[in-house]
Residue, then its C-alpha position, 0 to 999 in steps of 0.5 A: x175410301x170408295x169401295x170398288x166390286x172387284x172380278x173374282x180373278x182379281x181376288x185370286x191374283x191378290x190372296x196369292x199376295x198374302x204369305x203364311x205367318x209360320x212359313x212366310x215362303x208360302x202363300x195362302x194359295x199355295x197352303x191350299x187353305x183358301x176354299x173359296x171366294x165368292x162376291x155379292x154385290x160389293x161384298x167379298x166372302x173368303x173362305x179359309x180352311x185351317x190347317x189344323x183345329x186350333x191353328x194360332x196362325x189363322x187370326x193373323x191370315x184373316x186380318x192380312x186377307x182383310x188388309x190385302x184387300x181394303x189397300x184395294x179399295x175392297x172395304x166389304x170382306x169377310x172370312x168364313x172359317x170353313x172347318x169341314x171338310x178339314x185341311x189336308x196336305x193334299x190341298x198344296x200346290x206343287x209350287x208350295x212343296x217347292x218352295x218348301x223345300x228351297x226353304x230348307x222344310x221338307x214337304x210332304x212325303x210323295x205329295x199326298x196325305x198317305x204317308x201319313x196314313x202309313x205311319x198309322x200301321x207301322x211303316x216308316x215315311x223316307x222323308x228326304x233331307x232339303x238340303x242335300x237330298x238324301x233320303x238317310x233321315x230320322x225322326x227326332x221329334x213328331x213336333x217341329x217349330x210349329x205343330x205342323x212340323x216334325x223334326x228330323x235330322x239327315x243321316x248324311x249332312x247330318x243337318x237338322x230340318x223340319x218336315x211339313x207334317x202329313x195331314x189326311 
């Protein structure tokens, strides 16, 4: 395979391609975990963030970022896990908490990190159902599917759903 020097751009438009292995809904682009991009000659380097230390997902990501980008033609790639500063929720796209949602996952609470800040002293996040919408929610467990999630339950359609946790 002959390696081509791609333009920056054309990197962007194909990590758009790579979903999230724990909620394939989303791209890594809209998760906000890729940092950077940066070419050197025929080299690309791609800098991801996890979305938290230890993240069992971050593995996969590398290897589908590898493989978007070799069925390219790119065969010089590198993935640099950037850990500092660290991942927050702030870093989603409003097109990611979209998508979220219209997958049945809440996200996160107004779109910024505070709710989480909140929750430290004592105040209560209204988290709003995905399904019906309503805000009439409660907490049944701080862990979901994935460490990422909380678990909780609508108080109206009485359906259980995962919230994209708040990450400061």
């Amino acid at each position: 395979m002959v390696s081509t020097v791609p333009t920056e751009e054309r990197i962007w438009q194909l990590l758009e391609e790579v979903s999230d292995p724990e909620v394939p809904v989303l791209s890594i682009l809209d998760l906000g975990i890729v940092r950077g991009v940066t070419i050197q000659g025929e080299q690309v380097t791609v800098s991801i963030t996890p979305t938290y230390s230890g993240c069992p997902a971050m593995n996969t990501i590398a290897t589908e970022i590898r493989l978007r980008l070799l069925a390219e033609g790119i065969t010089q790639v590198t993935i640099h896990n950037q850990l500092s500063p660290a991942w927050t929720t702030d870093w989603m796209s409003q097109a990611g908490r979209e998508k979220l949602e219209a997958y049945g996952i809440a996200p996160p609470v107004d779109g910024t990190a505070t709710g989480h800040m909140l929750n430290l002293f004592g105040k209560d996040t209204a988290v709003r159902c995905p399904l019906c919408k309503s805000e009439h929610t409660h907490l049944i467990s701080q862990f979901g599917s994935t460490a990422c999630k909380a678990h909780y339950q609508c108080d109206d359609c009485h359906e259980p759903f995962d919230y994209f946790k708040c990450h400061a």
